[in-house]
C-alpha positions in Angstrom: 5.9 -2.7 -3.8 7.0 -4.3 -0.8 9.7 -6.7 -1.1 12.6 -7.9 1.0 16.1 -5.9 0.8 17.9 -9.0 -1.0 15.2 -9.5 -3.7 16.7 -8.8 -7.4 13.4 -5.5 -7.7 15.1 -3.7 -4.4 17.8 -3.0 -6.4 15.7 -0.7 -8.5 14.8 3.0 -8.1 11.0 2.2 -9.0 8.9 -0.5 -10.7 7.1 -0.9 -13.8 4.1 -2.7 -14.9 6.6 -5.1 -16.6 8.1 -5.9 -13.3 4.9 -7.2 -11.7 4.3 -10.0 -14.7 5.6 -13.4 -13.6 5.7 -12.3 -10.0 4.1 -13.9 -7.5 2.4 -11.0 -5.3 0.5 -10.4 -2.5 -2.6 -7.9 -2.9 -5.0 -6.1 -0.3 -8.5 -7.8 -0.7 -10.1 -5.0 -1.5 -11.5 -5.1 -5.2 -11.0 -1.4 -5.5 -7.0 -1.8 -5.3 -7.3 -5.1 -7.5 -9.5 -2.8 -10.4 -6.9 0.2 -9.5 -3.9 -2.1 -10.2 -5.3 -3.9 -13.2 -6.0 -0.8 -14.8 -2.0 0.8 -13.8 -0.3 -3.0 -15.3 -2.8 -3.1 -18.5 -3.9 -6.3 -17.4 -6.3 -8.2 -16.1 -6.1 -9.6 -11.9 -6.6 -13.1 -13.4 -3.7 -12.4 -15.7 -1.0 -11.5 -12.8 0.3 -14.7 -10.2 -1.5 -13.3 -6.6 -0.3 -16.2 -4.6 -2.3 -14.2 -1.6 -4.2 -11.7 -0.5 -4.5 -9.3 2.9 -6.1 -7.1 4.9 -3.7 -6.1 7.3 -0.2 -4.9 5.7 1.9 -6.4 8.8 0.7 -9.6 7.9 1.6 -9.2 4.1 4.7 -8.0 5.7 5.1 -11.4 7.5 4.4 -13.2 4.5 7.3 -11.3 2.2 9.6 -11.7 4.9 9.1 -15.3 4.3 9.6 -15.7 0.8 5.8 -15.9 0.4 6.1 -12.9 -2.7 5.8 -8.9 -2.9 3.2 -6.9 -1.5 1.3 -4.1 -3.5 1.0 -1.5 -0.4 1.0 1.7 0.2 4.1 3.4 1.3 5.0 4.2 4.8 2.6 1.9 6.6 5.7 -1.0 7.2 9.0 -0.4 8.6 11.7 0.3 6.0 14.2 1.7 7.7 17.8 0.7 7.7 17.2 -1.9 10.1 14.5 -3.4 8.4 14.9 -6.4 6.1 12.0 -5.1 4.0 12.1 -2.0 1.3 9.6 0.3 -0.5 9.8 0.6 -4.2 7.6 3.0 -5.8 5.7 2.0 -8.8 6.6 4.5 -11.7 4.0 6.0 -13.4 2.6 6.0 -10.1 -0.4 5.0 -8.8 -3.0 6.9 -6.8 -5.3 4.9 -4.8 -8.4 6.9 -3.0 -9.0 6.5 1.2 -11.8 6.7 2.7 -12.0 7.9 6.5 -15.2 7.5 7.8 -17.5 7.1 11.3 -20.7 7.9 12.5 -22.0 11.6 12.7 -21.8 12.4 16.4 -19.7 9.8 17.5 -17.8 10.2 21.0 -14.4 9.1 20.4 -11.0 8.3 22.6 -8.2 10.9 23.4 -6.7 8.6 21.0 -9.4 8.7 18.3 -9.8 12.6 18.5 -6.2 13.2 18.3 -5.8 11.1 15.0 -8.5 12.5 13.4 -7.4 16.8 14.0 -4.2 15.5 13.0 -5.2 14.0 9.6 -7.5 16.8 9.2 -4.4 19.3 10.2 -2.1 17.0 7.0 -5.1 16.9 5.0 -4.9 21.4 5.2 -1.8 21.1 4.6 -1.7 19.4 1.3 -4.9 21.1 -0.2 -6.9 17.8 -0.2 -9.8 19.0 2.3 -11.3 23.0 2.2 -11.0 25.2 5.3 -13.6 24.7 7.9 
């Protein structure tokens, strides 16, 4: 959960489903995250306050920055760091959400492009999630 540095849930180590009722938050659009969340809270989406939704986390960012509400995200997307007026609390049980990564098969792509995909396939080794090619 994303939520500004003064607001009363920073002050915790991790939230709980509890925490999110009442709460006006801000959720991606994507129905897979709303079904994902509903199951994690035990509740229904019509049954929490989502005063907006988002496809880009920097503008969910914008929006808790100004008081809008807290954003479901995932972690380390949005500057937390000291200097940042925003903070990361983890929900607890956590949740797993799936990614998907995907382009077309024999697709040219940028320096850029090629370098971020043998690095996430390089993490991806690392942690077990994708079998040695």
């Amino acid at each position: 959960l994303l939520v500004t540095k003064d607001h009363p849930l920073a002050e915790r180590a991790h939230i709980v489903p509890a925490d999110l009722v009442g709460l006006d938050l801000i959720c991606s659009r994507q129905q897979m995250v709303a079904n994902e969340l509903s199951a994690w809270i035990g509740k229904r989406m019509e049954m929490l306050n989502v005063v907006a939704t988002y496809t880009l986390l920097y503008n969910a960012s914008l929006m808790v920055l100004e008081g809008v509400g807290a954003a479901v995200c995932l972690d380390g997307i949005i500057d937390t760091s000291d200097t940042s007026l925003l903070c990361f609390r983890p929900f607890k049980p956590s949740l797993k959400v799936s990614l998907d990564v995907a382009w077309k098969k024999h697709q040219v792509f940028s320096k850029a492009a090629d370098a971020f995909l043998q690095n996430l396939r390089k993490c991806l080794l690392k942690e077990h999630l994708l079998p040695n090619a």
